[in-house]
N, C-alpha and C positions, 0 to 999 in steps of 0.2 A: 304519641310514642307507643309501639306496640310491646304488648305485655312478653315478657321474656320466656319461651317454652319448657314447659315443665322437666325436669329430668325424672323419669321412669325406671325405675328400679324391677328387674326383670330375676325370677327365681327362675333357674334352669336347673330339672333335678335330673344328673346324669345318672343312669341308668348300665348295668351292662352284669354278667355273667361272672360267676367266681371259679378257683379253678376246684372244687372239692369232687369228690368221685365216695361212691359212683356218681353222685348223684348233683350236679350244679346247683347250689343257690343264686339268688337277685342279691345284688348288692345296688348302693347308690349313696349319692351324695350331691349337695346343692353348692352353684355356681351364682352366686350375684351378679346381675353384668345389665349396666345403664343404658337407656334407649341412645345414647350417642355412639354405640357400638353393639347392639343387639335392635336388629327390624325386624324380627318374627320371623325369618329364611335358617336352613340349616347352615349355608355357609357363613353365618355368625357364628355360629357355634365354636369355637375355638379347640383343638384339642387340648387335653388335661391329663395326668397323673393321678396314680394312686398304691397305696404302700400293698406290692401285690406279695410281700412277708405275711401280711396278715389274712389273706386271701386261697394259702395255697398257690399261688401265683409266681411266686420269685423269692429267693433267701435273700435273710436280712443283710449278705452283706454287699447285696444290687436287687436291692428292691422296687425301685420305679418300673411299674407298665403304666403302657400310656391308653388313653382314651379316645377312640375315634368316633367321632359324631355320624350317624350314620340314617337316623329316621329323627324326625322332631315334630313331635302334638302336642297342644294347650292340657293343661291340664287342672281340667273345670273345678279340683279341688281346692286351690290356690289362688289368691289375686298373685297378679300379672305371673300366670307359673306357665313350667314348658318342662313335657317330657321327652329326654333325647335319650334315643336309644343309643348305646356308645359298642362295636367292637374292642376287643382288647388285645392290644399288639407289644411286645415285647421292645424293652429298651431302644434296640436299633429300628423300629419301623413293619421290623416281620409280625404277621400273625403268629400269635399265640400259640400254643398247641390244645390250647381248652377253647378257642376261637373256631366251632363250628359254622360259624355263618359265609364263614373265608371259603368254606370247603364247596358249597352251591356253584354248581354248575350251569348257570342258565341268562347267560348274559341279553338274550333275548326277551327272558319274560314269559316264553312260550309257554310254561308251564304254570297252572293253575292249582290253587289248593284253598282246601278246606275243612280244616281242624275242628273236632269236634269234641271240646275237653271237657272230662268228667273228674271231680271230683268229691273229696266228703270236707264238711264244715264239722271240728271238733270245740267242742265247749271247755277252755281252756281250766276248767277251776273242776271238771269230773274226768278231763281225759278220754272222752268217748264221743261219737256222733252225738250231735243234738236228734233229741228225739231217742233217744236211750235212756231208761229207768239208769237209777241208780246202782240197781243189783240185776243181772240177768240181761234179759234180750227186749226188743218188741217183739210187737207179731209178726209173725213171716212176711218174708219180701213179698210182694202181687201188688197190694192197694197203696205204694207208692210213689211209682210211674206216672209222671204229669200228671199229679193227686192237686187234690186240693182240700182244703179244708184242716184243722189244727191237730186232728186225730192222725195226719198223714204227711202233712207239710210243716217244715222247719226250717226257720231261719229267712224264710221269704225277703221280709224285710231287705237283710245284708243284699240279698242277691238282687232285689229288685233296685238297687241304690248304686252296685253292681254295673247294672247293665245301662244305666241311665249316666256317669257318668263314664263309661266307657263309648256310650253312643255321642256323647257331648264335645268327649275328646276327639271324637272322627272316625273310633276304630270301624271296621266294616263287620259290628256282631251281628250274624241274620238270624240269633234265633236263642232261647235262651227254654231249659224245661227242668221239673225234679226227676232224678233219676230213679233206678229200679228201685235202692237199698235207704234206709233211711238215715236222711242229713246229708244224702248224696244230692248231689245238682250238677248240672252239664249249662257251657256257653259254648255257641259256634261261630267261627271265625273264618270269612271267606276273604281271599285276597289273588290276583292278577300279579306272578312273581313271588316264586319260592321265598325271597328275601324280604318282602313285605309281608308276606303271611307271619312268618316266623318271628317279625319283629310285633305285630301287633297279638298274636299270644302271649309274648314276652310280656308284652305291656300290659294284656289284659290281665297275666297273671299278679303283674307285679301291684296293678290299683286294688285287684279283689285281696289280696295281700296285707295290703296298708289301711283299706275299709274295716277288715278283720282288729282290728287292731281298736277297733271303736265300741264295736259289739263283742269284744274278748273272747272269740270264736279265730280259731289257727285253721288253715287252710290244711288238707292232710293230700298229697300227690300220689301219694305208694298206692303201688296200680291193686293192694289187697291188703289194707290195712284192718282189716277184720280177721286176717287168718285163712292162709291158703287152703284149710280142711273145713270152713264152716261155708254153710250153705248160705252163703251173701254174694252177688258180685261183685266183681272186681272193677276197678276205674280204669278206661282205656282215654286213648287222643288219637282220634280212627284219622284216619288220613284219605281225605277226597281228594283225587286230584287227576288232570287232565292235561293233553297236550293240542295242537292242531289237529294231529291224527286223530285222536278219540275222539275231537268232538265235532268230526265233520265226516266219520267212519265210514257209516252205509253199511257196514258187514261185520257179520260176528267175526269172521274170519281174526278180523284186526282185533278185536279182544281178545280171543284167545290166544293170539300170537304173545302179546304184548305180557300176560298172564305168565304165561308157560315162560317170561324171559326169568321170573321171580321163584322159578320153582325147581333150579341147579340147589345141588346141597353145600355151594359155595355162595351165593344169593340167599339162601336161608342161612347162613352162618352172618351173615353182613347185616341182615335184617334185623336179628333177635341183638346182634352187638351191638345196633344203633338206638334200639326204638325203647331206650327205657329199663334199668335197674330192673331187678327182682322181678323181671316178667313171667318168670318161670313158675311162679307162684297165683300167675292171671291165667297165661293159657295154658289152661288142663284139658280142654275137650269140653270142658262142661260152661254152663254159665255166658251161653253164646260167645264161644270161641273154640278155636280149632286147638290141637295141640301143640306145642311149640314145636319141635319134632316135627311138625306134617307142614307140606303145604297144600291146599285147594283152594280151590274160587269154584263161586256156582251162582246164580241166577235169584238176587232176593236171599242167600243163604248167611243168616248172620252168626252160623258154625264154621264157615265157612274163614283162611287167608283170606281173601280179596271177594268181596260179596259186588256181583255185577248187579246195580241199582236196577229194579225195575221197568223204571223211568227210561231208560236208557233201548231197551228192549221196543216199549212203546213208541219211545222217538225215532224207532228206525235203527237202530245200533250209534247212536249219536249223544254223547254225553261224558263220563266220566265212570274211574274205578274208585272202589272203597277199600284201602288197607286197615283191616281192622286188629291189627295185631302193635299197632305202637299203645306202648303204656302212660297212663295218668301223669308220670314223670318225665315221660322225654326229651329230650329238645328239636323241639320243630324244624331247627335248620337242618340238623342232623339226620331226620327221617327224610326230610326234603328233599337233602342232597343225597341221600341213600337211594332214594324210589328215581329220580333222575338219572343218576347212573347206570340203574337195573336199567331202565327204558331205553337209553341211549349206548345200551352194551358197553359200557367204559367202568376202569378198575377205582374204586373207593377207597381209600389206609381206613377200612373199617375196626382196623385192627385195635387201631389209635383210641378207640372210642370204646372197646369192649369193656364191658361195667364188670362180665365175668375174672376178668383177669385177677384180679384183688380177691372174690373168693378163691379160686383155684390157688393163689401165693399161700394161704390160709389155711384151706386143703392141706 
């Protein structure tokens, strides 16, 4: 008589966006659900609920948005666990209005991206980067930039544990370094489809998140949480990304076309509303970046809006742009589908998304 099949108990931790401004948090919560109804595919996934009263989401007296399953990865932290990234759609079925990911235009795929997010690891019990005395500063920013060694590197550990169970999980990180400022670190995240890029930063943010949480070290996003007047850099999430055109070109011609479509003073209003809070505190002109105010691109110019990769030049004019103006906080669907529309000349409700609007109410 054969042995009767084990029932497998499956932790599914739904995952998805809150509506807070400017600046969105990860929220989530866990789904128990047995191998007689869960095979390891998204269309198990069932949608789900959640009290969006508590979220900035919906008042308490129609509180339910719902959960839509939308990406799904192991998640090597967990026996039998699974990360599902969820959109979040409004009682009847609509998207959200804090539901960036709805707003991507790219049902092809054609467009490629790759994130390259910086930020600072803070020591939860001193309130300041690791790798900061207790009174005063270190030493100036220079010998921190893919440093090495204890007099220059902080926190290693979290980040290297970081990138080992984000690579376990499947995300596609190509690359992980310490950044200029110290307790700063940068992961990059490449992905084929604006809506898979955006959901695996998601993710990546949300594990390096929850790992923090072990070594009592908070993750800090504020693209200048040192103070927009002191000589530290600021944390950006530069946006690589490419279409058919750019990356089969043969002509400067086509970069500069496509460049010049970013540099209307309506295009620069759409830009700075999408790409992240308090940016205006990053880009000063100083500290490799351009001003918020300006736009340019130039050739290797990391002062530079939109820095034309090297690489790109050598390959013949065949490759990809760098927007380096999204901040350490943004959300990636949101620049996604921002830099798509600039490319594809079609209108964006950037409006919806401007972080400024709350200070100017304040104002």
């Amino acid at each position: 008589m054969a042995a009767a099949k084990k029932t497998i108990k499956h932790k599914l931790e739904y995952v998805w966006l809150d509506g807070y401004k400017p600046t969105q948090s990860l929220r989530s919560k866990t789904k128990v659900l047995d191998s007689s109804k869960f095979k390891g595919k998204l269309k198990d996934c069932p949608m789900w609920a959640f009290d969006g009263s508590s979220t900035e989401q919906a008042p308490g007296g129609q509180s339910d948005c719902l959960l839509k399953p939308v990406a799904l990865y192991p998640d090597p932290q967990r026996i039998n666990g699974w990360l599902v990234m969820c959109e979040v759609l409004s009682a009847d079925g609509t998207a959200h209005p804090s539901n960036g990911r709805a707003t991507i235009d790219d049902d092809d795929n054609d467009f490629w991206f790759g994130f390259e997010q910086e930020y600072f690891l803070y020591d939860t019990s001193t309130k300041k980067p690791v790798g900061f005395p207790t009174r005063g500063y270190p030493a100036p920013q220079g010998p921190y930039y893919c440093s090495v060694g204890a007099n220059n590197a902080f926190a290693r550990e979290m980040v290297e544990e970081h990138l080992d169970v984000c690579l376990a999980a499947g995300f596609n990180v190509e690359g992980i370094n310490a950044e200029v400022a110290t307790g700063q670190w940068e992961f990059q995240v490449f992905a084929k489809g604006a809506k898979a890029a955006g959901d695996e930063v998601w993710l990546c943010r949300y594990l390096l998140e929850r790992i923090g949480e072990d070594y009592g070290l908070a993750v800090n996003w504020h693209p200048k949480p040192l103070g927009k007047d002191k000589d530290w850099n600021g944390s950006g999430m530069h946006a690589n990304f490419s279409n058919k055109k750019l990356r089969t070109a043969g002509k400067q011609k086509v970069y500069d076309d496509i460049c010049s479509k970013f540099s209307s003073k309506e295009r620069i209003q759409q830009a700075i509303a999408c790409y992240g809070a308090y940016n205006d505190e990053r880009l000063t002109g100083k500290h490799e970046t351009q001003s918020i105010n300006k736009f340019s691109y130039g050739i290797s110019d990391r002062g530079a809006s939109i820095r034309i990769p090297i690489n790109v030049v050598n390959d013949g004019w065949k490759g990809w742009l760098e927007d380096r103006r999204p901040s350490s906080n943004a959300d990636p669907y949101k620049v996604a589908a921002s830099i798509i529309a600039t490319v594809k000349d079609k209108p964006y409700n950037w409006k919806d998304f401007d972080w400024r609007k709350k200070r100017r109410k304040k104002a």
